[in-house]
C-alpha positions in Angstrom: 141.6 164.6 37.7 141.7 168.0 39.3 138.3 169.7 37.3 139.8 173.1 38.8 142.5 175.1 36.5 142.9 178.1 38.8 141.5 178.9 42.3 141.3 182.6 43.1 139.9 182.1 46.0 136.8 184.6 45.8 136.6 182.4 42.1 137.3 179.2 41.0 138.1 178.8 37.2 137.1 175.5 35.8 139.2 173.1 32.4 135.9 172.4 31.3 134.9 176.1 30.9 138.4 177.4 29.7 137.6 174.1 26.9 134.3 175.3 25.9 135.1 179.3 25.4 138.8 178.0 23.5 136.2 175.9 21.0 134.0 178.8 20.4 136.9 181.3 19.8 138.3 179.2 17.7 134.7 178.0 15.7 134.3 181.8 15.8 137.7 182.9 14.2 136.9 179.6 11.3 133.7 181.5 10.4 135.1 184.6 10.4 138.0 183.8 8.2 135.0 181.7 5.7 132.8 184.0 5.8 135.7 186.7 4.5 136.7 184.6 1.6 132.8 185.2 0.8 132.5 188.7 1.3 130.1 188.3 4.3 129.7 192.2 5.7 131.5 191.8 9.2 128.9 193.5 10.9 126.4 191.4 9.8 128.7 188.4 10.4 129.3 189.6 14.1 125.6 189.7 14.9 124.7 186.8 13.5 127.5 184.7 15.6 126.6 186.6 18.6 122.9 185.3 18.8 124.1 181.5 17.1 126.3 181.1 20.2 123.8 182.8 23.0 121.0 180.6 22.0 123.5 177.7 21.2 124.7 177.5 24.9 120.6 178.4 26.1 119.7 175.4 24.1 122.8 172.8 24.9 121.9 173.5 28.7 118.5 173.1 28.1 118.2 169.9 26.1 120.8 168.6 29.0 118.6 169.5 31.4 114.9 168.2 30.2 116.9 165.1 29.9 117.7 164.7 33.6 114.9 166.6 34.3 113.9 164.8 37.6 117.5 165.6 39.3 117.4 169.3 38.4 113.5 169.7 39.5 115.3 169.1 43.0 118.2 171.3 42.7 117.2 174.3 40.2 120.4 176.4 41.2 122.5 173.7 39.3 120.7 174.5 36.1 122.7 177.7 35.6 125.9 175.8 37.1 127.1 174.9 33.3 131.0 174.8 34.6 130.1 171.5 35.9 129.5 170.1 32.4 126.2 169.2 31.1 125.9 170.9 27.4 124.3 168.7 25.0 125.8 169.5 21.4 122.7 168.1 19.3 120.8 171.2 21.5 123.0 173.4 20.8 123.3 172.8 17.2 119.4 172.7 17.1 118.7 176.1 19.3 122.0 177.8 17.0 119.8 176.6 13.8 116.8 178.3 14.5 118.9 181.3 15.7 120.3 181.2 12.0 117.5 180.7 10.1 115.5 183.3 11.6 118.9 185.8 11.1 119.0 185.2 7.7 115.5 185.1 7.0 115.5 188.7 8.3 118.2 189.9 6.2 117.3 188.5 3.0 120.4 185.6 2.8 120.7 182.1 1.9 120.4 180.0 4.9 122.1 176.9 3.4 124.8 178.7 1.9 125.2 180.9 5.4 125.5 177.1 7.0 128.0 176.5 4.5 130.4 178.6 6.4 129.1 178.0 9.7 129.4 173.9 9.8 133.0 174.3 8.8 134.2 176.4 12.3 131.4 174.4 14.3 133.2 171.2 13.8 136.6 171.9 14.8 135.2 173.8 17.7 133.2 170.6 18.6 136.6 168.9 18.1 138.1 171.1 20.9 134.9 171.5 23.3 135.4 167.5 24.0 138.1 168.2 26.2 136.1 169.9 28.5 134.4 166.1 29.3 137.8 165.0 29.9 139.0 166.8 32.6 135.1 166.8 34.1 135.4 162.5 33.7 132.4 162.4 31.8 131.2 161.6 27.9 133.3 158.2 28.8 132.8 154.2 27.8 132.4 151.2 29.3 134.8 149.4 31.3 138.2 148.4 30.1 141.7 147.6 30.6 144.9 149.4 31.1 146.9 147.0 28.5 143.9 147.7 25.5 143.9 151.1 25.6 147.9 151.2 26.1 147.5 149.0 22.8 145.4 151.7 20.7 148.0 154.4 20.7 146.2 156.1 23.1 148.8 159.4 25.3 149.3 158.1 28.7 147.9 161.4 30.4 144.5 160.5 28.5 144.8 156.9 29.9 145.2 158.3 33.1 142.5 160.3 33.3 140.1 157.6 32.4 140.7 156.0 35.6 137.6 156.9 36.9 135.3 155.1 39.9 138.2 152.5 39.8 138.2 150.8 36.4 139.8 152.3 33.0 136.8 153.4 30.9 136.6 154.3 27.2 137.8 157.6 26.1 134.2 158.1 24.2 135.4 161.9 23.9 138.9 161.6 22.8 137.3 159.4 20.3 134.9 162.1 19.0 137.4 164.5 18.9 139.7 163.0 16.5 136.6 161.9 14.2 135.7 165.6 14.2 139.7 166.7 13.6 139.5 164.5 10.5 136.2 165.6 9.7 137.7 169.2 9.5 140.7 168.3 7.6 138.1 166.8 5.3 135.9 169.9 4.4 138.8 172.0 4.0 139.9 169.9 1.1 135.8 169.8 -0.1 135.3 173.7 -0.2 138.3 174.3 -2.5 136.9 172.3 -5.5 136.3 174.1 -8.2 132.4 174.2 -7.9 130.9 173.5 -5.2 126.7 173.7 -4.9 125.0 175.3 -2.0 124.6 172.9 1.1 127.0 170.0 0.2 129.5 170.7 2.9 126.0 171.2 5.4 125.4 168.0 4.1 129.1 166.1 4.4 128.9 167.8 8.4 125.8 166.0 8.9 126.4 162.8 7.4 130.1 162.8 8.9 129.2 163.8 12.5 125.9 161.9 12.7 127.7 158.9 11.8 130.5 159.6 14.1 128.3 160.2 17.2 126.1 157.2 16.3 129.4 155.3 16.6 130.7 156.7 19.5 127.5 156.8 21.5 126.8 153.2 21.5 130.0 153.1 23.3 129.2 155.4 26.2 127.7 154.6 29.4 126.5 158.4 30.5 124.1 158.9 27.4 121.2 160.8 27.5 117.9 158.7 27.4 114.5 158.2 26.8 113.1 155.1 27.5 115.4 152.3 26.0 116.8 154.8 23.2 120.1 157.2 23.2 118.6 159.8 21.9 122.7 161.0 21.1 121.9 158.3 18.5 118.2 158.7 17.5 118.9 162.8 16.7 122.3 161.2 14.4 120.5 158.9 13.0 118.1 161.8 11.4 121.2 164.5 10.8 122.4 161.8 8.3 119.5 161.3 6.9 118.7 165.6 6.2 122.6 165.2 5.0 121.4 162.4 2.0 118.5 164.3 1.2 120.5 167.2 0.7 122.8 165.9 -1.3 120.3 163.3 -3.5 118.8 167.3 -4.1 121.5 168.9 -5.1 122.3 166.2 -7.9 119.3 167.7 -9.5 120.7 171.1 -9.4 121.8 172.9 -12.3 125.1 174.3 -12.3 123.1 177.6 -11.8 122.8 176.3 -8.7 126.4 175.8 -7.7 129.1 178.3 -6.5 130.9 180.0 -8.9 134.7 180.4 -8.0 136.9 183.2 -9.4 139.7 182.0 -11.2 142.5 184.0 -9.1 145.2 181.2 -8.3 146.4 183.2 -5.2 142.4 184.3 -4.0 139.9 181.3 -3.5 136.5 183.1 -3.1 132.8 183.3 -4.2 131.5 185.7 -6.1 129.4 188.0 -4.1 126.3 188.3 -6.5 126.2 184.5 -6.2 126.2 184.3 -2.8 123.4 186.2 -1.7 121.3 185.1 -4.8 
């Protein structure tokens, strides 16, 4: 698997970067178009997703890095080397969070309802970023065989490409990929209802992905540790918890509470004066 897409020469221009800036274009262009159907100022919206994906990437890289802390002690120039792979989502969602919260606490907005929109581009472009661990042979599983993965329905180039140190291996991330596809297709369908109250599709993201990841984690062989525990796991296991507790609140909320959709058959959107109550 050539990690390389195109060699200038004075440059070399890697899949696993191309991957990773395709995922947050199109994360970007999701949020954009929710956060129109909501009447979120563009200016504000623009500043916002310019300091959620600065201190995303800072915190992916970061959380990465403390977690293999005693190889990059020994070579610090690779810390900044993030074309070579090495963002850890759960970081990035966690740095991007505070980024958000501390954005909207400034201007005055609803953080949940801001995540609302958010959660809905960030898991399509999570969906896309996987790719990036393909063509870097990483975020892979344990050993297998050529005939079981032939017998999952799995594209031959992906087969291919999990021939890695001499054995077939797991496609962990093609796995997470099409959970977080379906998990897309899902809240699409969610955020059309009819009413829909404030931090139920934050809470479906984290219920859906932390379940996912758990899932998929306990198949890979490159996790992140601490001690015995995958921490991939441990951090999923508390995003679908948050997710429960979300929605076990929201089932005490009044319809006050909920989003209030216009009835225009050709213009889903919520009213403004709801949406920054």
């Amino acid at each position: 698997m050539d990690r390389v897409a195109l060699d200038l020469g004075f440059i070399q221009i890697y899949w696993y970067s191309i991957f990773i800036f395709v995922a947050l274009l199109v994360a970007c262009t999701v949020i954009y178009k929710e956060a129109k159907k909501r009447e979120i100022d563009e200016d504000t919206l623009i500043n916002m997703t310019f300091g959620t994906v600065i201190f995303g990437i800072i915190g992916a890289r970061l959380y990465y890095v403390l977690f293999n802390l005693p190889y990059y002690s020994k070579n610090i120039v690779e810390i900044f080397e993030i074309w070579n792979g090495g963002l850890a989502i759960h970081g990035g969602i966690i740095f991007g969070l505070l980024s958000i919260i501390v954005f909207c606490k400034k201007r005055k907005m609803n953080v949940m309802r801001m995540l609302d929109i958010i959660v809905v581009g960030l898991i399509i472009g999570q969906a896309i970023g996987r790719w990036g661990n393909f063509f870097n042979s990483e975020a892979y599983g344990a050993i297998t065989t050529l005939e079981k993965l032939q017998s999952q329905g799995i594209p031959q180039f992906i087969i291919d490409g999990m021939y890695i140190l001499g054995e077939y291996r797991q496609p962990t991330f093609f796995y997470e990929s099409v959970g977080c596809v379906f998990g897309f297709l899902a809240m699409l369908i969610i955020r059309c209802g009819k009413y829909l109250k404030r931090g139920n599709l934050t809470a479906f993201y984290l219920v859906w992905y932390g379940i996912l990841r758990f899932l998929v984690e306990g198949l890979r062989t490159d996790s992140l540790m601490l001690g015995p525990i995958k921490m991939a796991q441990a951090v999923s296991l508390l995003f679908v918890l948050i997710g429960i507790i979300i929605f076990i609140i929201n089932l005490k909320r009044s319809k006050g509470d909920e989003y209030l959709y216009r009835k225009d058959p050709n213009k889903v959107m919520i009213d403004k004066m709801v949406y920054f109550n």
